[in-house]
MMTF fields as JSON, N, C-alpha, C and O atoms, coordinates in Angstrom:
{
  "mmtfVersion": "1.0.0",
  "mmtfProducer": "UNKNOWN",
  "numBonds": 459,
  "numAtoms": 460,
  "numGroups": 115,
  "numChains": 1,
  "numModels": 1,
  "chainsPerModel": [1],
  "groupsPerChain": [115],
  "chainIdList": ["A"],
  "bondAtomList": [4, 2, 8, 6, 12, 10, 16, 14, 20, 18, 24, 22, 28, 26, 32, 30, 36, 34, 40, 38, 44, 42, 48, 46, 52, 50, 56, 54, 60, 58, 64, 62, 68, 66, 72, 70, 76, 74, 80, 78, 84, 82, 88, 86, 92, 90, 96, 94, 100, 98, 104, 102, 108, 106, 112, 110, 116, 114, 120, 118, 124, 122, 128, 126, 132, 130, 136, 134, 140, 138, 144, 142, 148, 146, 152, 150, 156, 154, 160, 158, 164, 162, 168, 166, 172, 170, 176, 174, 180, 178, 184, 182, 188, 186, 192, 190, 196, 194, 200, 198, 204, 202, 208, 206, 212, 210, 216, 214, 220, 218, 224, 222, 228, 226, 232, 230, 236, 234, 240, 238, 244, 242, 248, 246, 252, 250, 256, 254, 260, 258, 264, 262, 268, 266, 272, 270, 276, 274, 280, 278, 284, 282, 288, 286, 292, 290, 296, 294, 300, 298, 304, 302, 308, 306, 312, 310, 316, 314, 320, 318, 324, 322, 328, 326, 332, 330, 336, 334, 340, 338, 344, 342, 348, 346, 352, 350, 356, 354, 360, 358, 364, 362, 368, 366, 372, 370, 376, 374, 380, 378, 384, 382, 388, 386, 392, 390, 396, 394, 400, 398, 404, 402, 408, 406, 412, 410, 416, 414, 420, 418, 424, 422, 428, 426, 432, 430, 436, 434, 440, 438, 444, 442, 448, 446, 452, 450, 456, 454],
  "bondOrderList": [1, 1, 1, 1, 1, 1, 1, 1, 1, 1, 1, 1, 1, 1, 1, 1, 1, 1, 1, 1, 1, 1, 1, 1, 1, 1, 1, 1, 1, 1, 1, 1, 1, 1, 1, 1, 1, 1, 1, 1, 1, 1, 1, 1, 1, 1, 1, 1, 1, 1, 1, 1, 1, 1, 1, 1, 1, 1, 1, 1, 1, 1, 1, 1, 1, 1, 1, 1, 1, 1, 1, 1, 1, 1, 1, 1, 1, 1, 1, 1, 1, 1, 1, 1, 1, 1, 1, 1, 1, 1, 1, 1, 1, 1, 1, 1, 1, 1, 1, 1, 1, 1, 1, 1, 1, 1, 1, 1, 1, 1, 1, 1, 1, 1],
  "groupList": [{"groupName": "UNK", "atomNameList": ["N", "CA", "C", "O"], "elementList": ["N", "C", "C", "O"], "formalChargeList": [0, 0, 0, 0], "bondAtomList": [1, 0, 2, 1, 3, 2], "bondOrderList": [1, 1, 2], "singleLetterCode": "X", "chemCompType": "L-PEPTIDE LINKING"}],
  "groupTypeList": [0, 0, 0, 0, 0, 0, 0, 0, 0, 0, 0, 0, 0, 0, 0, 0, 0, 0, 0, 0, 0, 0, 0, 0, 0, 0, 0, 0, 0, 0, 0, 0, 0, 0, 0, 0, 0, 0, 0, 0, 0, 0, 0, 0, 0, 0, 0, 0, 0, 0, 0, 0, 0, 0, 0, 0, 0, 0, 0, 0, 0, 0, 0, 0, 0, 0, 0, 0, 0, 0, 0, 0, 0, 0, 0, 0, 0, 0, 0, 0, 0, 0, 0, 0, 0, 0, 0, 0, 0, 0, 0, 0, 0, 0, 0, 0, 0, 0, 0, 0, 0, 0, 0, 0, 0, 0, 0, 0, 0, 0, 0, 0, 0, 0, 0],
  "groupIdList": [1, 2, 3, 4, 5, 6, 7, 8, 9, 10, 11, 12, 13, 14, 15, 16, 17, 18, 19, 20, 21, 22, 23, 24, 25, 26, 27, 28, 29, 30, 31, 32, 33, 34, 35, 36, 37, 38, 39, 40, 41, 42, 43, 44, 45, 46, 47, 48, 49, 50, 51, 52, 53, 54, 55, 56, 57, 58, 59, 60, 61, 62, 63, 64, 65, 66, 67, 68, 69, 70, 71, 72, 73, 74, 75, 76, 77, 78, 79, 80, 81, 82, 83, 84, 85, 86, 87, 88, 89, 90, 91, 92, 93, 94, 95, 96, 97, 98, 99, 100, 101, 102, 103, 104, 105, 106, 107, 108, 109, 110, 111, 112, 113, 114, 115],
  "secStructList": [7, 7, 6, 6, 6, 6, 1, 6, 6, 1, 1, 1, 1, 1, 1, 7, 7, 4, 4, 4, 6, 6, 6, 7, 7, 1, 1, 7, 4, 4, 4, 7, 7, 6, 6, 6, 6, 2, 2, 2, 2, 2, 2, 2, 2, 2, 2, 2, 7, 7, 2, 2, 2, 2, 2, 2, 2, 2, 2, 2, 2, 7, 2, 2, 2, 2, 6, 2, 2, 2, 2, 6, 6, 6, 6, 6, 6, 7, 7, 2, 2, 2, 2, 2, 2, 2, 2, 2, 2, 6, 6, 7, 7, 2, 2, 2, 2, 2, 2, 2, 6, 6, 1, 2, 2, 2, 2, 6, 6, 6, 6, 6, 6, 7, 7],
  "xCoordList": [5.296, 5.981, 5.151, 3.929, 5.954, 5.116, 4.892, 5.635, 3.997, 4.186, 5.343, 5.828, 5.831, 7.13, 7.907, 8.308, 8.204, 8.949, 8.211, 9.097, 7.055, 6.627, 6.84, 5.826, 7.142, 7.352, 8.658, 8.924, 9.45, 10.301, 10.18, 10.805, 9.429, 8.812, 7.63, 6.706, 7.393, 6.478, 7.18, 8.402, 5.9, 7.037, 7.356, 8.213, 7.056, 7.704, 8.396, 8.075, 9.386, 9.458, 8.334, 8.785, 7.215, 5.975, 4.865, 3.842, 4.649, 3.624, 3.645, 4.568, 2.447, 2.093, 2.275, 2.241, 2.53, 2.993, 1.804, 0.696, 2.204, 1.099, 0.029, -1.052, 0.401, -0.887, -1.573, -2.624, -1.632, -2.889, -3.664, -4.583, -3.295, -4.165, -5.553, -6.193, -5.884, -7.439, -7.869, -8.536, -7.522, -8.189, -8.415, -9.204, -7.845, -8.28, -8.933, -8.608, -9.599, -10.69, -11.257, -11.532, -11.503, -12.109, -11.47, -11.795, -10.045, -8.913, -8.324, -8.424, -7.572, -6.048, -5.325, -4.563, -4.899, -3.795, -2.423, -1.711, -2.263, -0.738, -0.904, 0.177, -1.781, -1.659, -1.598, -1.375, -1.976, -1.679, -0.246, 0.748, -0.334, 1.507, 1.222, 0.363, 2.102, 1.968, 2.508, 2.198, 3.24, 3.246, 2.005, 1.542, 1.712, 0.335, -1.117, -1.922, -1.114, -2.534, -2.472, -3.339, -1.453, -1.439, -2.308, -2.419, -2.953, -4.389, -5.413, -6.293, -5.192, -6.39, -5.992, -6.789, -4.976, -4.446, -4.402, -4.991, -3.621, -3.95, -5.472, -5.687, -6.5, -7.817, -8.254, -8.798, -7.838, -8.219, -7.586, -8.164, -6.35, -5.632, -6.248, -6.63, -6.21, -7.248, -8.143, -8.223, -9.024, -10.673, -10.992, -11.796, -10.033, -10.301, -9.081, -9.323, -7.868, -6.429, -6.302, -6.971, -5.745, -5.227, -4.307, -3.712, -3.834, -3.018, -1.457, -0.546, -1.355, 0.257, -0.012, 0.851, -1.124, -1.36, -1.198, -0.764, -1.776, -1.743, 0.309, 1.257, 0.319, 1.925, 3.219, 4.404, 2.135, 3.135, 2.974, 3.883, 1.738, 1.515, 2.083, 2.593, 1.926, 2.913, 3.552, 3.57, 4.809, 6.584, 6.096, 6.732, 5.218, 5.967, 5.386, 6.003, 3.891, 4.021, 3.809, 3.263, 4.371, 4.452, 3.209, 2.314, 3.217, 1.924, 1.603, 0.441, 2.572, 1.803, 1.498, 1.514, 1.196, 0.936, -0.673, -1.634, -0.413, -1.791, -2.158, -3.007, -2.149, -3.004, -3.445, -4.533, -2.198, -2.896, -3.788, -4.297, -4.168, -5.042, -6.149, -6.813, -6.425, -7.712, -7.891, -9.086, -7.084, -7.618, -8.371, -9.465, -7.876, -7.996, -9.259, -10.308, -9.295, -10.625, -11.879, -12.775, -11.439, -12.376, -12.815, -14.017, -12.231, -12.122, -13.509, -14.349, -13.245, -13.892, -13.921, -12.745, -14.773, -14.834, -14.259, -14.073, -13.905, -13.37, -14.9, -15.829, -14.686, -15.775, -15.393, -14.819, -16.031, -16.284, -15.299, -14.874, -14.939, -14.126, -12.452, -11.536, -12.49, -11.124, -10.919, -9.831, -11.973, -11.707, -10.75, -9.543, -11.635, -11.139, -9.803, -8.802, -9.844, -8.221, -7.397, -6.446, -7.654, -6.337, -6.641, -5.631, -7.698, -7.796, -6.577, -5.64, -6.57, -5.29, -3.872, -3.002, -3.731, -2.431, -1.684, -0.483, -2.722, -2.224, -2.341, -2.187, -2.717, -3.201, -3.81, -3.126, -5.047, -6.108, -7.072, -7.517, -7.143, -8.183, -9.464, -10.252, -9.754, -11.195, -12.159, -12.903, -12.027, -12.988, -13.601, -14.767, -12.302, -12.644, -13.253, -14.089, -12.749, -12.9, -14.554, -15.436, -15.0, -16.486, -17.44, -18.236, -17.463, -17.852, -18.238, -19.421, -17.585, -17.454, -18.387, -19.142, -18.106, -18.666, -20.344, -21.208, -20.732, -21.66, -22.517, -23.69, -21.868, -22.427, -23.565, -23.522, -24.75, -25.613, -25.74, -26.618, -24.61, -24.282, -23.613, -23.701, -23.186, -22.492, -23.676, -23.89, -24.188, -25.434, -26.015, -26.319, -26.25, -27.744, -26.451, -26.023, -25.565, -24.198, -24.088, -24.131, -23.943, -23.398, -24.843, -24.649, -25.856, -26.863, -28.226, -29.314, -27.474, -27.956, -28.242, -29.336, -27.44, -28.103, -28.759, -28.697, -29.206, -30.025, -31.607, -32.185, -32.292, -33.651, -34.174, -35.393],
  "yCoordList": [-24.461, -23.244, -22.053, -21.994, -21.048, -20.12, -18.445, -18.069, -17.931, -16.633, -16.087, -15.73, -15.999, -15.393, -15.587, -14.833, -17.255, -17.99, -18.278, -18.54, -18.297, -18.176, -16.737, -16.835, -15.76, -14.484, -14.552, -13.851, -15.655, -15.628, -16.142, -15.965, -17.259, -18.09, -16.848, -17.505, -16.037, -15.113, -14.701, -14.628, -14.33, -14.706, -13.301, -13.05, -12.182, -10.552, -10.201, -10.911, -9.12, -9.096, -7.913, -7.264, -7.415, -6.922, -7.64, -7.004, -8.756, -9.423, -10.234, -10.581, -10.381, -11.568, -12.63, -13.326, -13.311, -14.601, -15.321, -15.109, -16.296, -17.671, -17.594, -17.06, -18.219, -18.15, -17.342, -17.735, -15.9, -15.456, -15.369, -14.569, -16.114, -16.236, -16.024, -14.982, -16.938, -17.439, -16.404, -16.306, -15.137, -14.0, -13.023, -12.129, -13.392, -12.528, -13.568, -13.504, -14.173, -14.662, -14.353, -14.902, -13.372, -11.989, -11.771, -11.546, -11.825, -10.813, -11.502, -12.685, -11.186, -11.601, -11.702, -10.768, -12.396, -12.731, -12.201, -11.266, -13.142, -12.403, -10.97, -10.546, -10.248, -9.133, -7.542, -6.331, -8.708, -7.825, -7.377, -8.095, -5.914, -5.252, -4.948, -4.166, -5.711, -5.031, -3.318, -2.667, -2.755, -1.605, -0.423, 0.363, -0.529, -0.634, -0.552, 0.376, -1.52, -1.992, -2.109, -2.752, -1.506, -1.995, -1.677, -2.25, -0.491, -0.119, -0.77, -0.754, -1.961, -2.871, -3.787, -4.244, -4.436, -5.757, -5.544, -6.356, -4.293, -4.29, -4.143, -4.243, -3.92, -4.079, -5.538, -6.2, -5.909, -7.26, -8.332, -9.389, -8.111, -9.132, -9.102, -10.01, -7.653, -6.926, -7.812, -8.369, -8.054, -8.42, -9.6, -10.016, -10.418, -11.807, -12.51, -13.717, -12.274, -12.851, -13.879, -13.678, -14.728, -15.978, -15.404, -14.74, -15.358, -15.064, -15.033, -14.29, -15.921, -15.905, -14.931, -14.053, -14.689, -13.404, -11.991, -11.004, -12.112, -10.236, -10.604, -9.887, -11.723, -11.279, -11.177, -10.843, -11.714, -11.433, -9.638, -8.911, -9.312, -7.839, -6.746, -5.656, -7.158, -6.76, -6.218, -4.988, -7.419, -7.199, -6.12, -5.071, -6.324, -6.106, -4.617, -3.844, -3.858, -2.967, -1.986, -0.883, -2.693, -2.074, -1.546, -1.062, -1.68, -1.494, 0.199, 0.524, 1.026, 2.319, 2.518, 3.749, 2.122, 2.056, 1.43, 1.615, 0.514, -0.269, 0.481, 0.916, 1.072, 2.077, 3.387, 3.945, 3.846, 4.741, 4.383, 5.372, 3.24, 3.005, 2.254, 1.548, 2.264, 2.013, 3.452, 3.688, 4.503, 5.706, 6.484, 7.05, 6.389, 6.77, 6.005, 6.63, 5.223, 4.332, 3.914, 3.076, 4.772, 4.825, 2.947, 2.784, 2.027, 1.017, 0.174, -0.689, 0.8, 0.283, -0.959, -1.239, -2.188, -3.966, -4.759, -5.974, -3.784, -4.625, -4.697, -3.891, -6.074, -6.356, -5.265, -4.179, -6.168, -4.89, -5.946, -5.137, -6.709, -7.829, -7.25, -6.762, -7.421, -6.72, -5.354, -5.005, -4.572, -2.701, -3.385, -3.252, -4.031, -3.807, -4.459, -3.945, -5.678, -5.814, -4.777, -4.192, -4.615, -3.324, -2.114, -1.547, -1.688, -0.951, -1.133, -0.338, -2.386, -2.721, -2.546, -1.829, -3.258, -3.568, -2.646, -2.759, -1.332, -0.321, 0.615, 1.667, 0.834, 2.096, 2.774, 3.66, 2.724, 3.639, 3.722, 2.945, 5.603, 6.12, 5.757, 5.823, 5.335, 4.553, 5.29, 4.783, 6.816, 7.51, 7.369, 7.348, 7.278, 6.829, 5.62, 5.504, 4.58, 3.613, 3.414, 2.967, 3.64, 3.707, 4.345, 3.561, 5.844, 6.099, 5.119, 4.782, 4.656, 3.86, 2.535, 1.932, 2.382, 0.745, 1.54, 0.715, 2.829, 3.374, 3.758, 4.13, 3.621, 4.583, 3.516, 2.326, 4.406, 3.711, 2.501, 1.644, 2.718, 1.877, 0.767, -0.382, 0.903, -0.28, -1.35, -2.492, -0.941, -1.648, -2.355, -3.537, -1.605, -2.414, -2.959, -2.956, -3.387, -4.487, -5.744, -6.96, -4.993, -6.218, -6.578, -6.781, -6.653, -6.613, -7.613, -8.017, -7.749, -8.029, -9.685, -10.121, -10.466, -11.815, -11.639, -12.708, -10.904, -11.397, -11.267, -10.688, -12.016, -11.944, -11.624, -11.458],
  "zCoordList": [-3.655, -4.046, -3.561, -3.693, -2.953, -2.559, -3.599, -4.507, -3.216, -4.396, -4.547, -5.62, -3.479, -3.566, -4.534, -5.421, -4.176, -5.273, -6.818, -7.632, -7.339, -8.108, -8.52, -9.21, -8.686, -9.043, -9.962, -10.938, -9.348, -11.063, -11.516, -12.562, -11.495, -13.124, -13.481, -13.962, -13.483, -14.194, -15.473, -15.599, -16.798, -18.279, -18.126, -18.973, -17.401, -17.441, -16.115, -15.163, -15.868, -14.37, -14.092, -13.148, -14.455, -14.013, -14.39, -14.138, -14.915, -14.33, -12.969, -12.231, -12.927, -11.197, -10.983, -11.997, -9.79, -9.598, -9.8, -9.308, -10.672, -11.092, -10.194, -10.441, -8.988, -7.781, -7.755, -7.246, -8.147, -8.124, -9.484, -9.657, -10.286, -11.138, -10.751, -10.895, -10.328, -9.4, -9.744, -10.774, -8.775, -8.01, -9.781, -10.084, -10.212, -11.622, -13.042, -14.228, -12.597, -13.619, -14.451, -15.518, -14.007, -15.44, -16.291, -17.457, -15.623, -16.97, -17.484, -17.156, -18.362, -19.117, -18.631, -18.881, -17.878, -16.231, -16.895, -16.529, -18.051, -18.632, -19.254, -19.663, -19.41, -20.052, -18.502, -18.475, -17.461, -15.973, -16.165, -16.28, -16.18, -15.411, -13.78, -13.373, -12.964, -11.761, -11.664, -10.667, -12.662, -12.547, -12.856, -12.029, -13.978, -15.167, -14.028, -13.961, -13.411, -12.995, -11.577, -10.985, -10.917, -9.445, -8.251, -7.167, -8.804, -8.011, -7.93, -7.069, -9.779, -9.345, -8.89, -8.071, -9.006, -8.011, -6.654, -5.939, -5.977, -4.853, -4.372, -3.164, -5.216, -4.45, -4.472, -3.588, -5.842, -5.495, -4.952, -4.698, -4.745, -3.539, -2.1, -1.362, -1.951, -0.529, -0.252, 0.843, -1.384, -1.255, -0.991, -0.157, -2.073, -2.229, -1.879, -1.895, -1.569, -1.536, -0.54, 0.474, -0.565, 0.625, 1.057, 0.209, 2.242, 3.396, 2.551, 2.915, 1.445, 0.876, 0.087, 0.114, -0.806, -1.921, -1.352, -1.946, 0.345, 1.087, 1.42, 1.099, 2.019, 2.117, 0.953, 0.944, -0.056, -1.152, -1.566, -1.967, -1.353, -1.782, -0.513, -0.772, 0.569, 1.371, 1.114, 1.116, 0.591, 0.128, -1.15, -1.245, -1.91, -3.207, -3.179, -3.911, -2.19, -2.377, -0.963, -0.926, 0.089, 1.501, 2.004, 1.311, 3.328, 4.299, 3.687, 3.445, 3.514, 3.731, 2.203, 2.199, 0.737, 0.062, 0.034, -0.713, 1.37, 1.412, 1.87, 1.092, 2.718, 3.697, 3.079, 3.217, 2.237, 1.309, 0.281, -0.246, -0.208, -0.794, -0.14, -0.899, 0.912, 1.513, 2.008, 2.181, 2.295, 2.792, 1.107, 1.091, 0.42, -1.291, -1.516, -1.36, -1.73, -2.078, -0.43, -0.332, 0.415, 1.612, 1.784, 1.997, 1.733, 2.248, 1.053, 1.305, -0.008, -0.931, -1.259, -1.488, -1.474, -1.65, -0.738, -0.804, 0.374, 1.992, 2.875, 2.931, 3.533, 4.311, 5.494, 5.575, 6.326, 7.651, 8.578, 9.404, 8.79, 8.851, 8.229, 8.891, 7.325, 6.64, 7.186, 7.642, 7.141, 7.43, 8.851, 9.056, 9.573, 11.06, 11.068, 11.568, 10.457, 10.719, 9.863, 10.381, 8.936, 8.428, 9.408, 9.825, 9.787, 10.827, 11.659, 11.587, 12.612, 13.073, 12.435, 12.929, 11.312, 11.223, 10.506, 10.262, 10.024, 8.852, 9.559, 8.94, 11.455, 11.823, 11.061, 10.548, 10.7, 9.851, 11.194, 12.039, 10.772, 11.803, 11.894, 10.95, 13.088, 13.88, 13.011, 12.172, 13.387, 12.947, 11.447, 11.051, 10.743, 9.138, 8.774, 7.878, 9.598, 8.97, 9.999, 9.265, 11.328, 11.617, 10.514, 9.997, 10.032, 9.068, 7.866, 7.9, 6.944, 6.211, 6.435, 5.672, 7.477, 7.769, 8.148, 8.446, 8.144, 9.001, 7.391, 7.37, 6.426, 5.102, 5.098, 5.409, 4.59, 3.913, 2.676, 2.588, 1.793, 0.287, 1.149, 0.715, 1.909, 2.386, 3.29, 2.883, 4.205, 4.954, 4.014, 4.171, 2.809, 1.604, 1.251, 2.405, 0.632, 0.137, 1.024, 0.834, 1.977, 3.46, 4.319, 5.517, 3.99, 4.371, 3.488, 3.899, 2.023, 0.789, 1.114, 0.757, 1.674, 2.069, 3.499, 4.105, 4.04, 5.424, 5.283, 4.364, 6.539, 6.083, 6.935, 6.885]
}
């Protein structure tokens, strides 16, 4: 079954499809509103999501929603890996997204396992 189709066995029509449970471990999975909380789901589908979780967030909250929230949150808990493909697929400016990958807080983060 895919998220998609899991989205109507969900017990609200604003909570999340079963499958991403996973990605929210921390929380109260049923107490998630995708309306309510969707700034944090879309970061964390972003961050951590399987390929069916970004195309389920896709549909449910369109590329330029995504894009406005990686321009809003300056590509905040995305690898440098992720920046570049949404770089691609969201047209987000080079310039912004070099910056970012160029900040200092990010180097000591992404930098934190090497020796």
């Amino acid at each position: 079954m895919s998220i998609g189709e899991s989205k109507k066995a969900s017990s609200s029509p604003d909570g999340l499809p079963e499958p991403l449970r996973a990605l929210f471990w921390d929380h109260d999975f049923a107490a998630l509103d995708w309306r309510r909380d969707r700034e944090f789901v879309i970061g964390r589908v972003l961050e951590a999501g399987s390929w069916d979780a970004i195309r389920w967030l896709r549909r449910e909250a369109g590329d330029q929603s995504l894009r406005d929230w990686i321009l809003r949150y300056s590509g905040r808990s995305l690898s440098s890996e992720q920046l570049r493909f949404w770089q691609l697929i969201l047209d987000l400016p080079a310039e912004a997204v070099d910056a970012w990958l160029q900040s200092p807080e990010r180097k000591i983060w992404e930098n934190r396992g090497a020796r």
